[in-house]
BAKE-142373 format. One record per residue (C-alpha): z, x, y; residue number from 1; residue in one letter. Coordinates in pm, whole numbers, plus 50000, padded with zeros to 5 digits. Layout:
# BAKE-142373
NODE     up   east  north  pos  code
NODE      Z      X      Y  NUM     A
...
END
This chain:
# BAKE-142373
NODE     up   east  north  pos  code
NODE  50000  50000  50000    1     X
NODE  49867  50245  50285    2     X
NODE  50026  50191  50619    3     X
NODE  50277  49934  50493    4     X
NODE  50635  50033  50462    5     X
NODE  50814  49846  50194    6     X
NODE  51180  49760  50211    7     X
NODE  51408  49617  49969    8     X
NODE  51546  49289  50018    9     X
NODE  51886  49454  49927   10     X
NODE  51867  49703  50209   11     X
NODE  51828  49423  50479   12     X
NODE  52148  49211  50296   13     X
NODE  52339  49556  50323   14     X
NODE  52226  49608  50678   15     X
NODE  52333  49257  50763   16     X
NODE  52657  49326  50608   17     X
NODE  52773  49635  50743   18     X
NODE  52587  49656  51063   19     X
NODE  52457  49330  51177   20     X
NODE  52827  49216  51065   21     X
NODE  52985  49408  51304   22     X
NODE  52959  49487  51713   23     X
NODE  52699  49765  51802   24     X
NODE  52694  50014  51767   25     X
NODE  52717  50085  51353   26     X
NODE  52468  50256  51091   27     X
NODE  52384  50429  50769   28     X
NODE  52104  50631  50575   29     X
NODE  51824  50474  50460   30     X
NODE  51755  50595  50105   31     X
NODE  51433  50592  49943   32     X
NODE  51005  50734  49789   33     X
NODE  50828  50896  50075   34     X
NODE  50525  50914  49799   35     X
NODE  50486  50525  49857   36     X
NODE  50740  50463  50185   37     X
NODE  50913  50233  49996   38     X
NODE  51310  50203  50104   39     X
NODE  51543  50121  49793   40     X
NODE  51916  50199  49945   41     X
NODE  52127  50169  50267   42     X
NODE  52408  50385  50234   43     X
NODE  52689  50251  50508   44     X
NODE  52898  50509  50735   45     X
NODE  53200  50345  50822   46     X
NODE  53339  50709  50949   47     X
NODE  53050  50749  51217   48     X
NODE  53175  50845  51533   49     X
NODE  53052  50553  51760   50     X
NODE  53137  50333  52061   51     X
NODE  52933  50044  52223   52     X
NODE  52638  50264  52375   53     X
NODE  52637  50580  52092   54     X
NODE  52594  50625  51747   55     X
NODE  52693  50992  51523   56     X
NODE  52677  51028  51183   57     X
NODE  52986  51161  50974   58     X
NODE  53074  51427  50771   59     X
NODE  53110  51131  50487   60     X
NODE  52779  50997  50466   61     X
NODE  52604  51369  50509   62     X
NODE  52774  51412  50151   63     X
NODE  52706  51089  50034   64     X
NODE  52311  51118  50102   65     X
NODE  52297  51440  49920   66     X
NODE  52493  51277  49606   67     X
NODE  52226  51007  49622   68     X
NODE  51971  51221  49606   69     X
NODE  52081  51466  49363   70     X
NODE  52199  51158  49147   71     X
NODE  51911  50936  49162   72     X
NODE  51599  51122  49263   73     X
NODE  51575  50952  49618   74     X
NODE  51518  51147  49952   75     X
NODE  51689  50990  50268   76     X
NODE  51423  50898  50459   77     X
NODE  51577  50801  50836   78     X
NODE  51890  50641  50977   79     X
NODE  51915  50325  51079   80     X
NODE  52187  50177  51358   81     X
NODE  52240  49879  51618   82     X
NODE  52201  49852  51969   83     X
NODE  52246  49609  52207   84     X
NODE  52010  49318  52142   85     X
NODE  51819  49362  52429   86     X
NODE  51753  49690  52350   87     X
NODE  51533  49677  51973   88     X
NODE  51374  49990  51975   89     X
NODE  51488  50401  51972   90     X
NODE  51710  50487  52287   91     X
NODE  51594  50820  52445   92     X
NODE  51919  51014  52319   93     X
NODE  51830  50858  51942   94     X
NODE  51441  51018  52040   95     X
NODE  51638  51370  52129   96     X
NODE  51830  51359  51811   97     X
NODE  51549  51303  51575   98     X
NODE  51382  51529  51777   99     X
NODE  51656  51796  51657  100     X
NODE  51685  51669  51338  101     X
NODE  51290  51722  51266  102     X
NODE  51290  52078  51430  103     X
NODE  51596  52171  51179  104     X
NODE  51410  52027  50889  105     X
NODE  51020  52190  50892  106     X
NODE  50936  52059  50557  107     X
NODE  51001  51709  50721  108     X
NODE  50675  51548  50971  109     X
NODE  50847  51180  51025  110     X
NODE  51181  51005  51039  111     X
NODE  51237  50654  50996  112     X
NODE  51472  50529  51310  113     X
NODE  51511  50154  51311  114     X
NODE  51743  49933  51513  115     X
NODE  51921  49672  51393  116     X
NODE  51995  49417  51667  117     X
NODE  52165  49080  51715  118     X
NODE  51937  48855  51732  119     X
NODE  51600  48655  51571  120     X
NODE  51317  48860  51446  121     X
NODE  50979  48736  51603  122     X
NODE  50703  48610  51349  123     X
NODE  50432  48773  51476  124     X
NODE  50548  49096  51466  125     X
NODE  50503  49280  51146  126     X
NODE  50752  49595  51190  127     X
NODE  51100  49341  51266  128     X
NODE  51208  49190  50966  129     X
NODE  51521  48909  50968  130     X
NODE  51890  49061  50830  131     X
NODE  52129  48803  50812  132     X
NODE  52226  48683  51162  133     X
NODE  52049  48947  51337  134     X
NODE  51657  49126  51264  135     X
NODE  51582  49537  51253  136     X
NODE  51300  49631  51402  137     X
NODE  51131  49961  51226  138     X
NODE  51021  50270  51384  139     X
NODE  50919  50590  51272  140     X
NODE  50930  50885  51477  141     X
NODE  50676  51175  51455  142     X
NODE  50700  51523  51495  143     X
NODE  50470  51588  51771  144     X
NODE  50319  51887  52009  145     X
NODE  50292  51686  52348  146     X
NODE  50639  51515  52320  147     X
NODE  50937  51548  52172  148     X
NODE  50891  51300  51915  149     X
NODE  50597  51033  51928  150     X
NODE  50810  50625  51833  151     X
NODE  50534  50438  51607  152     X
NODE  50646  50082  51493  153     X
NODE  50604  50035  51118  154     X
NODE  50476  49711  50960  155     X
NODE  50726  49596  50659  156     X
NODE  50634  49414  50327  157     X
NODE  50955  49281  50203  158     X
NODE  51001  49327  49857  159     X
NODE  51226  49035  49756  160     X
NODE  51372  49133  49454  161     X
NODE  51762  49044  49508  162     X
NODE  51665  48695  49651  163     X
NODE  51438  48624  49352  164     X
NODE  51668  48778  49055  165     X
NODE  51943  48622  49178  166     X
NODE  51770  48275  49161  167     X
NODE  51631  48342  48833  168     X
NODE  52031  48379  48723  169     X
NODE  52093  48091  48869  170     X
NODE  51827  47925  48696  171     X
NODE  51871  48112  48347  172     X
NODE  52264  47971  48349  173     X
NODE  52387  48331  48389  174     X
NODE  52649  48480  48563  175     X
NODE  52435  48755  48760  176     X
NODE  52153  48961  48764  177     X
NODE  52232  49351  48611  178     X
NODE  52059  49444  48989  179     X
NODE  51995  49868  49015  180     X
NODE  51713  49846  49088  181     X
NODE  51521  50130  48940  182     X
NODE  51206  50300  49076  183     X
NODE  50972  50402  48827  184     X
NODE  50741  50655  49036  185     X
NODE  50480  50632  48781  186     X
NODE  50410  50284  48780  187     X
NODE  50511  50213  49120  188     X
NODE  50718  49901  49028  189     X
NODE  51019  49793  49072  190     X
NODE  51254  49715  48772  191     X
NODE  51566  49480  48773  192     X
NODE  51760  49374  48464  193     X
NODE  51864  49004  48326  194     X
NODE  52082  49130  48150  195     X
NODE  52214  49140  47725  196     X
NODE  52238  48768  47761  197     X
NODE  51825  48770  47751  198     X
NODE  51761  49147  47690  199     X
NODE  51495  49145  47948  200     X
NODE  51362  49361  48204  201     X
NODE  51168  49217  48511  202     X
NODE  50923  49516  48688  203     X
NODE  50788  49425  49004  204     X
NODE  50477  49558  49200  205     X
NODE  50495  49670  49520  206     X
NODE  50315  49418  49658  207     X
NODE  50516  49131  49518  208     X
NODE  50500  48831  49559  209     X
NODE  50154  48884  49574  210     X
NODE  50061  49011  49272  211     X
NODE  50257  48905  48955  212     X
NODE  50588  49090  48772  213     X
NODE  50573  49214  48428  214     X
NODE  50856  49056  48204  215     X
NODE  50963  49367  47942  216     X
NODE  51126  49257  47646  217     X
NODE  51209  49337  47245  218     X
NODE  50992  49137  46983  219     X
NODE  50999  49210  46636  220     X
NODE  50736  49445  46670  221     X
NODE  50890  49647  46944  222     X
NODE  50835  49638  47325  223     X
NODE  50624  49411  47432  224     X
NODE  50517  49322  47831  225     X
NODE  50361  49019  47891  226     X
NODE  50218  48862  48280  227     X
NODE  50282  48557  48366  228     X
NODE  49935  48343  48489  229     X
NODE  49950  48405  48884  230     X
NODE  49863  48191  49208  231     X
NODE  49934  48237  49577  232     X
NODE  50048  47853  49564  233     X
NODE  50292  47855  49304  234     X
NODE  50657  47937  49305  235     X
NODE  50710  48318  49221  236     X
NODE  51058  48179  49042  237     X
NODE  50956  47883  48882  238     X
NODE  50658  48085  48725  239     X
NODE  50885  48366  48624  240     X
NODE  51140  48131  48492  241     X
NODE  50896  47945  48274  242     X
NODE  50742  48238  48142  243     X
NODE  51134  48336  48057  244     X
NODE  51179  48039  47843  245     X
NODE  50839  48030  47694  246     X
NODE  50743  47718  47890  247     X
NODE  50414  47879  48031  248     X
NODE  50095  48049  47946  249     X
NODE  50098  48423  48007  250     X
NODE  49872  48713  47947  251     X
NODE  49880  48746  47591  252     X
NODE  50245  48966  47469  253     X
NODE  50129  49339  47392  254     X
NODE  50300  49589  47140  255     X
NODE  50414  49872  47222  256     X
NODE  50241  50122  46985  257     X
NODE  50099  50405  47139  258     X
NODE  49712  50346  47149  259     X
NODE  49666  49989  47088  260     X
NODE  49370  49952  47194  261     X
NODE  49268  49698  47467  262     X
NODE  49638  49706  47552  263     X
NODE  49693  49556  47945  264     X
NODE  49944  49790  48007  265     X
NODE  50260  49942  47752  266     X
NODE  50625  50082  47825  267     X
NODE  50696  50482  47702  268     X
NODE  51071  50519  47680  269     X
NODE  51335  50578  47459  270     X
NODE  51670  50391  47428  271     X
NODE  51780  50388  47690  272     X
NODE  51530  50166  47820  273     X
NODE  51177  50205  47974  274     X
NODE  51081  50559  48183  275     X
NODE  50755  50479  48235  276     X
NODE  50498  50210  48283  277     X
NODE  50181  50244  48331  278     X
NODE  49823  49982  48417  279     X
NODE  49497  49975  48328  280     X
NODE  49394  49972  48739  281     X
NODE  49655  50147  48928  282     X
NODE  49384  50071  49245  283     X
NODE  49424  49697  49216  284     X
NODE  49782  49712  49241  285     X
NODE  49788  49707  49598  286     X
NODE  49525  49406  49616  287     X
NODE  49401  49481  49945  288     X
NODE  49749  49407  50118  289     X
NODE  49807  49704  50343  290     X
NODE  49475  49669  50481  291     X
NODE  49572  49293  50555  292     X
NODE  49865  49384  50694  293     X
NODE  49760  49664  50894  294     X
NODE  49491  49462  51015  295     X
NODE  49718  49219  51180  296     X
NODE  49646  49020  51462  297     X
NODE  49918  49269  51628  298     X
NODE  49703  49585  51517  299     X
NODE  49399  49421  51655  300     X
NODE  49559  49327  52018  301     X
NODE  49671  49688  52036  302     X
NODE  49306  49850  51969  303     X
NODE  49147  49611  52185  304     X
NODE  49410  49573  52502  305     X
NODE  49356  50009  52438  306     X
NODE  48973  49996  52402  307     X
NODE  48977  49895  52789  308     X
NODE  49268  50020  52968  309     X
NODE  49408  50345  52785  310     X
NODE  49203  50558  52958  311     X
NODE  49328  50448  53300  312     X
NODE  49685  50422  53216  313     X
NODE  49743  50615  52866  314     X
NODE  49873  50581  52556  315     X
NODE  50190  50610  52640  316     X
NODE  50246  50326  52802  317     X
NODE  50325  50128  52429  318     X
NODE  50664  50280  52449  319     X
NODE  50751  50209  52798  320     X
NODE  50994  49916  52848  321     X
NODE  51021  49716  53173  322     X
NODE  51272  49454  53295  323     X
NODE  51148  49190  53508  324     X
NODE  51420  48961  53674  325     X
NODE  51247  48645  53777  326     X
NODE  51017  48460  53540  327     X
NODE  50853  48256  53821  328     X
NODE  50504  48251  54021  329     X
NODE  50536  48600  54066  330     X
NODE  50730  48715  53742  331     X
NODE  50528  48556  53459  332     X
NODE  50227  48651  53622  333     X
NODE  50337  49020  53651  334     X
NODE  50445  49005  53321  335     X
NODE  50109  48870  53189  336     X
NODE  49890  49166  53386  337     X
NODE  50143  49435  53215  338     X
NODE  50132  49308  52871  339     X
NODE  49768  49311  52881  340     X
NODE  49766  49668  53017  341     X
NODE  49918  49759  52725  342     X
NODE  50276  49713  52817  343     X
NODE  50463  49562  52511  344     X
NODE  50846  49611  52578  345     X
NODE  50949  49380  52820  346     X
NODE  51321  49217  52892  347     X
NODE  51274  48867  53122  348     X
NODE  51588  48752  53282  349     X
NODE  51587  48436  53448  350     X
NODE  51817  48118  53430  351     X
NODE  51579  47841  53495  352     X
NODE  51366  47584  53347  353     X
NODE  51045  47472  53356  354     X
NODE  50927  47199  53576  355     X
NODE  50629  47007  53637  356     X
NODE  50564  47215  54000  357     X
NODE  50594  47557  53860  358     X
NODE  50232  47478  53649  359     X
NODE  50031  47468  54006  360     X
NODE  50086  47852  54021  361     X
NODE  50272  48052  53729  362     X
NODE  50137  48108  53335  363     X
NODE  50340  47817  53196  364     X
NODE  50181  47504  53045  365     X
NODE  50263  47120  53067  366     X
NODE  50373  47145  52671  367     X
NODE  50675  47408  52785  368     X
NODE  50807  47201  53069  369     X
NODE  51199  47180  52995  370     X
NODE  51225  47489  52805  371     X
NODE  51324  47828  52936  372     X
NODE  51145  47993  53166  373     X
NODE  51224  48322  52925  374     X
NODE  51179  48124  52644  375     X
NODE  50800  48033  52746  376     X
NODE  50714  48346  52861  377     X
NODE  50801  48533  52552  378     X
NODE  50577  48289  52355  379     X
NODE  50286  48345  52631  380     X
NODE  50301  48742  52609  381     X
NODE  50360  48761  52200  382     X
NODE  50053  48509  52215  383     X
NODE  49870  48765  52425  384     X
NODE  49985  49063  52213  385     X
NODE  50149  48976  51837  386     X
NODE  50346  49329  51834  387     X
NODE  50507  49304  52174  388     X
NODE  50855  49301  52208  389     X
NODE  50990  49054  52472  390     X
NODE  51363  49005  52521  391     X
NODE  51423  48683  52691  392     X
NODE  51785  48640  52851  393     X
NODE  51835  48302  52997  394     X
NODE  52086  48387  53234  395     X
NODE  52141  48471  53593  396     X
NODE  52141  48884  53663  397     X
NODE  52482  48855  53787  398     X
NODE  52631  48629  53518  399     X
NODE  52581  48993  53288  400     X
NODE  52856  49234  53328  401     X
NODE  52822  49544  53512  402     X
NODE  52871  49735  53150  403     X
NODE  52535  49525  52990  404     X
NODE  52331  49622  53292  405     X
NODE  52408  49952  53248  406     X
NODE  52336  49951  52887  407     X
NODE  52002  49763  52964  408     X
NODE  51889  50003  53230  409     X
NODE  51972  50303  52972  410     X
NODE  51719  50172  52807  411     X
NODE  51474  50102  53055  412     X
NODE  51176  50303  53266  413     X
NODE  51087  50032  53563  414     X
NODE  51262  49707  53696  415     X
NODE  51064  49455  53900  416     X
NODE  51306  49269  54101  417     X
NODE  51071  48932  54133  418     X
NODE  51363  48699  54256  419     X
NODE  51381  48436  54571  420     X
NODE  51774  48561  54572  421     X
NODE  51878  48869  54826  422     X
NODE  52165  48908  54660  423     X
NODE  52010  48956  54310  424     X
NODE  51754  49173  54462  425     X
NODE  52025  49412  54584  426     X
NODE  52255  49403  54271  427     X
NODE  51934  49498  54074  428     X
NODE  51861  49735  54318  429     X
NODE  52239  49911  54321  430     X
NODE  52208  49963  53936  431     X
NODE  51845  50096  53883  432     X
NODE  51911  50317  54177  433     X
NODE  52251  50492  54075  434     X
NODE  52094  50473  53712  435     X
NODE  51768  50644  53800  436     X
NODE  51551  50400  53717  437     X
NODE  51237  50326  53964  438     X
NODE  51168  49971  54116  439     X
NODE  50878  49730  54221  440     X
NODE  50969  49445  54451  441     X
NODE  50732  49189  54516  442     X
NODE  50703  48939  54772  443     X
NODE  50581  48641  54895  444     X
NODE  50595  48514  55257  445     X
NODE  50575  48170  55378  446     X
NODE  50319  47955  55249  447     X
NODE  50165  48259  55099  448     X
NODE  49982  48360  55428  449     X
NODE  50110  48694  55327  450     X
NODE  50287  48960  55133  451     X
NODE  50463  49278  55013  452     X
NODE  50545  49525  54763  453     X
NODE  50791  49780  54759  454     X
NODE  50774  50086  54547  455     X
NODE  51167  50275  54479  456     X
NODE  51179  50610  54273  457     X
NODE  51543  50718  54293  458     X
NODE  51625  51053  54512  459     X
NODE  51253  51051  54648  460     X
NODE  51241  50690  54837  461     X
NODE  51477  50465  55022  462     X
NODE  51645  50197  54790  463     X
NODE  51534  49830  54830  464     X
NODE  51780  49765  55096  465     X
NODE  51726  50052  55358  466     X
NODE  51339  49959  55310  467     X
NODE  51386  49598  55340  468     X
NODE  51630  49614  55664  469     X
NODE  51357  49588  55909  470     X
NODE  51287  49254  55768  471     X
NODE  51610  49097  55874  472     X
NODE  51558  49159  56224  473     X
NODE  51463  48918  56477  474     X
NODE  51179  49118  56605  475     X
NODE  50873  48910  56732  476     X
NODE  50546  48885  56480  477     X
NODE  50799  49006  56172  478     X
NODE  51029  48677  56240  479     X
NODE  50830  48465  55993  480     X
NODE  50880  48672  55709  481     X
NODE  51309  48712  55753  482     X
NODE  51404  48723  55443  483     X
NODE  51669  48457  55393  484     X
NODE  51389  48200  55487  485     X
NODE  51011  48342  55467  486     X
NODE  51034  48423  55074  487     X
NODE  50840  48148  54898  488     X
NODE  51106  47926  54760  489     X
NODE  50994  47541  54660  490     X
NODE  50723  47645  54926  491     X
NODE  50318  47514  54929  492     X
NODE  50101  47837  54843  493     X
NODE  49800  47867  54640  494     X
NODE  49833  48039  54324  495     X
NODE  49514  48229  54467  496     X
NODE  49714  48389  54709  497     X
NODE  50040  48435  54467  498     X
NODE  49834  48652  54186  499     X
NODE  49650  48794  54460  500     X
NODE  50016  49006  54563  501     X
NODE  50115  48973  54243  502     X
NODE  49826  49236  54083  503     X
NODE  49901  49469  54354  504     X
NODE  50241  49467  54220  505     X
NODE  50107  49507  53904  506     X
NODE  49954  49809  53994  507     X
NODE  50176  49975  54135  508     X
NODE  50392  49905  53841  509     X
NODE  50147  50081  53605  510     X
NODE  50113  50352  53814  511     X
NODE  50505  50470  53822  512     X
NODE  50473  50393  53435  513     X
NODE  50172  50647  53466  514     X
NODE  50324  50876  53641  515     X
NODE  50439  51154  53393  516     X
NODE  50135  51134  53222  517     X
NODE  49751  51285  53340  518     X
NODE  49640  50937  53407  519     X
NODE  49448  50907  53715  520     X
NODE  49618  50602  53808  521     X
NODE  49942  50812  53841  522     X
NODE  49783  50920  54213  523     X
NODE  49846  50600  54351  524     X
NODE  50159  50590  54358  525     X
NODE  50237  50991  54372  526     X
NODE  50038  50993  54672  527     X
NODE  50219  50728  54834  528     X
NODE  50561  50874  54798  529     X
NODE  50431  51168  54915  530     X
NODE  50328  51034  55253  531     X
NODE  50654  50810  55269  532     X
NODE  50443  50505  55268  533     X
NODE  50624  50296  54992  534     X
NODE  50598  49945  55128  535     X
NODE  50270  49772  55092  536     X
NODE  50221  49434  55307  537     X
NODE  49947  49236  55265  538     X
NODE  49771  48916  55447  539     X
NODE  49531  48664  55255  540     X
NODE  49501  48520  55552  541     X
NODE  49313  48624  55845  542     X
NODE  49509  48609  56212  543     X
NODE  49867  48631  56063  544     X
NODE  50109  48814  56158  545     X
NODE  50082  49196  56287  546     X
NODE  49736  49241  56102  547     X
NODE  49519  49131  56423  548     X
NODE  49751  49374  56621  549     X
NODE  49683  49694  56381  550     X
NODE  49337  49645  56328  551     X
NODE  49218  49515  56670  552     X
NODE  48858  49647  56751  553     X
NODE  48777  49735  56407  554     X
NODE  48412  49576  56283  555     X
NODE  48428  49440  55936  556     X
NODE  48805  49275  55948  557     X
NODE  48898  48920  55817  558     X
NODE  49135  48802  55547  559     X
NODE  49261  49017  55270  560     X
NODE  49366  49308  55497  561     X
NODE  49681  49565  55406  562     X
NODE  49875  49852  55529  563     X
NODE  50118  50043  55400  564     X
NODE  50507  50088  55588  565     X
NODE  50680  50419  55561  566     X
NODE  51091  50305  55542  567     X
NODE  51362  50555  55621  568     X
NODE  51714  50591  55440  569     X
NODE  51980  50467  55638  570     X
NODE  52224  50792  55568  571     X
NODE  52515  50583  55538  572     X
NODE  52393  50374  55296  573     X
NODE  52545  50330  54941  574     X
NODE  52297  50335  54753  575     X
NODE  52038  50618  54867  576     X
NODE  52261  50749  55184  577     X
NODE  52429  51075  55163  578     X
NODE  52606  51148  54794  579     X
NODE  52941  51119  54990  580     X
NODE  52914  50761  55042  581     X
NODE  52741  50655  54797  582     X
NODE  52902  50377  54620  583     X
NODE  52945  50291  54222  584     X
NODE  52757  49967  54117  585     X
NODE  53020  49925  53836  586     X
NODE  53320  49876  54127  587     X
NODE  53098  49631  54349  588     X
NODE  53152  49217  54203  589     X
NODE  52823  49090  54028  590     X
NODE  52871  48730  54219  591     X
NODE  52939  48671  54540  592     X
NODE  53198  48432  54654  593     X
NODE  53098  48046  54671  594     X
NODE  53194  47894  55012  595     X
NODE  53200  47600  54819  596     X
NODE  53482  47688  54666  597     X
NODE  53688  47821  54964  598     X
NODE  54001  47582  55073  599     X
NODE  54170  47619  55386  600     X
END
């Protein structure tokens, strides 16, 4: 099964148990065949050294792995641990330990790194698979020359052995299932045991349910295998179970002598039990499977989203994740353009609902009216792009505590602060700056006449509210965009006008995400630091505001005009101001009083 990683259902019950079952962050080694990436074992390490934000391996499990593995044959093939569930992919400390962990280990080109999180695992996406109340999604990280470590996500098959066996007990009127399981390498199957009671041996392909088991048992001529008749429609239990009791027809039983000719396939072994198995068409067993799977609808989104835009923002931008508070005219929109730049880790925050107005100008449709705004926008973007990760929080940015933001932003390369609420642009603001994390702020003014869009890269531009200062002034043609009462809030505007801001945001966005990386997009917004221009207004109509003043006398001028604002840091600001009075965001209170509240 090329490209495919296959997993035991075991593994994700264990995971469930002692990670999922338990606040982040806890983990374990993943134990397993690199021949045929198949994952048999999680091996828990309840003496890691962890808290809610870091995860370290003990001494215990080091020793445990390399029992396994002595013991059983197995290699351990990654290490697996939970994060915050907005946060379901590698952490760049878990990229610099792998990182280590490869350069220490030569003989070693990948490492599996998966993160188990708490909550739902998304259909469409191939590498997250469900574990009990909570989903891991699977990475693999690759030794590689331009980075560190290049993060891959890794489509699963689920093999579901435990489920299955322990439904056949159920159905055979037996205690439980003698569950190991065993690998045989040769054969590639899977083998689980029923135990004395019907002195049978179940092996399983690796492509299971898919292609049938082979039921092992004694006869009175020896070992014999037999295959049950197979169908994609049919019950996988009820047909095993049947062919159990010798309710159903079956491939006809074969004995075990060595060279009987025309044989479908025969067991080698000794007492204790069967080493070996081996088939007639070892090429059919994976019956086309990986190439289904890797052929997703995810896989094809990817190459075709990357066919067009790669070369203008590169292929790095897969593994960049942005956080986009506001999910509205301007939010889902954004969202939309960066998704199908290749963008496919996003986290949408935003309390509201859908409602019949917001359809006039944002992505939403009249079936999603009364759900989440988060909620509809996830379904939107994975609908775009099958394999992108969207973490929808249905909350208000301030009803998260200062310790979650931080943990979010730890994760996070851009925010886009795409709000009607000063306040929640400036607590946004407070935490990306102290955490280092670069902004875009969009903007609409009243009745969408015009607009804005303010870049922030900590340490080399002001924060959001030295540039935004001049806004709150009463100061002639700027009055009509102050920004308690110009921001489009329940306002008239054209969607036109809102998407035509909104891409310039977009933009920008890629172009910080660009930045690192010899993209010629990165220019745009290096450039623009460099000349201290950082806040880009824009009119889409023509006559408004300071745009006749600017480009009076100029041939060629009508709507659709821009120019870029170069803001200054106020020094004793406490965000971006001088280090000496610069402020914690952790001390400052996420909500602001309600006057509503006050009695006097």
């Amino acid at each position: 099964m090329t490209g495919v990683l296959i997993v035991l259902d075991s593994v994700l019950s264990s995971i469930a148990t002692h990670v999922l079952g338990h606040r982040p962050e806890r983990g374990g080694a993943l134990m397993g065949a690199s021949d045929v990436s198949l994952v048999t074992e999680f091996v828990p390490d309840p003496y890691a050294r962890s808290t809610r934000v870091s995860w370290q391996a003990s001494d215990h499990l080091r020793q445990a792995v390399r029992d396994i593995e002595v013991g059983q044959g197995v290699e351990n093939l990654g290490i697996v641990h939970s994060h915050p569930r907005w946060l379901a992919r590698p952490s760049g400390g878990d990229k610099e330990t792998v990182a280590e962990a490869l350069g220490l280990n030569p003989h070693m080109g990948s490492y599996l790194a998966p993160i188990a999180v708490h909550r739902r695992a998304y259909g469409s996406r191939g590498h997250e698979t469900a574990a009990g109340i909570g989903c891991v999604a699977w990475y693999r990280m690759i030794r590689s020359r331009t980075a560190p470590v290049r993060v891959v996500a890794e489509d699963v098959h689920v093999l579901p052995v435990e489920e299955h066996m322990r439904a056949l007990a159920a159905g055979l009127s037996i205690d439980a299932p003698i569950f190991g399981p065993i690998l045989l390498r040769s054969g590639h199957r899977i083998i689980a045991d029923l135990g004395s009671t019907h002195d049978a041996l179940i092996a399983f392909p690796l492509d299971y349910p898919l292609s049938p088991p082979l039921l092992v048992r004694g006869s009175d001529s020896g070992t014999e295998m037999v295959t049950p008749q197979w169908s994609d429609s049919d019950d996988p239990v009820a047909t095993i179970l049947d062919l159990i009791e010798g309710h159903s027809n079956a491939c006809p039983p074969v004995p075990d002598p060595a060279g009987t000719a025309g044989a479908a396939c025969h067991v080698e072994g000794g007492a204790d039990g069967p080493d070996r198995l081996d088939h007639p068409h070892p090429a059919e067993d994976d019956n086309g499977l990986g190439q289904d799977l890797a052929g997703s609808a995810g896989a094809v989104a990817r190459r075709g989203i990357a066919a067009r835009v790669e070369e203008l923002v590169g292929s790095t931008i897969t593994d960049r994740t942005v956080l986009i508070a506001g999910a509205g005219s301007v939010g889902s929109h954004l969202a939309d353009l960066l998704v199908r730049s290749g963008v496919e880790h996003l986290i949408v925050v935003d309390p509201d609902i859908v409602e019949p107005a917001n359809l006039s100008r944002s992505i939403y449709t009249s079936h999603q009216i009364g759900r989440p705004k988060v909620d509809a926008l996830a379904e939107h973007l994975v609908a775009i792009n099958p394999v992108a990760q969207i973490v929808p929080l249905a909350v208000r940015l301030e009803d998260l505590s200062a310790e979650d933001l931080i943990e979010i932003l730890d994760g996070t390369d851009l925010v886009v602060g795409a709000t009607d609420d000063l306040a929640t642009q400036r607590t946004l603001d407070r935490f990306a700056y102290a955490a280092g994390v670069a902004g875009i702020w969009p903007g609409i003014h009243e009745r969408g006449r015009s607009g804005e869009v303010l870049v922030t890269v900590p340490e080399l531009t002001p924060c959001f509210r030295c540039a935004t200062a001049v806004r709150e002034v009463d100061d002639g043609p700027g009055a009509a965009v102050n920004y308690g009462s110009g921001r489009l809030v329940a306002e008239i505007a054209l969607g036109a006008d809102i998407v035509h801001i909104t891409a310039a945001a977009a933009k920008l966005a890629l172009a910080v995400l660009s930045a690192e990386t010899d993209s010629p997009l990165r220019h745009l917004v290096i450039d623009a630091i460099a000349s201290r221009q950082t806040f880009l207004t824009i009119s889409t109509t023509p006559n408004h505001w300071f745009f006749p003043h600017v480009f009076d006398g100029v041939a060629g001028q009508h709507a659709f005009q821009s120019v870029w604002l170069s803001p200054e840091v106020d020094p004793a600001c406490a965000v971006c101001g001088d280090a000496d009075g610069r402020i914690d965001p952790a001390t400052v209170p996420m909500n602001r009083p309600d006057p509503n509240k006050i009695k006097i």
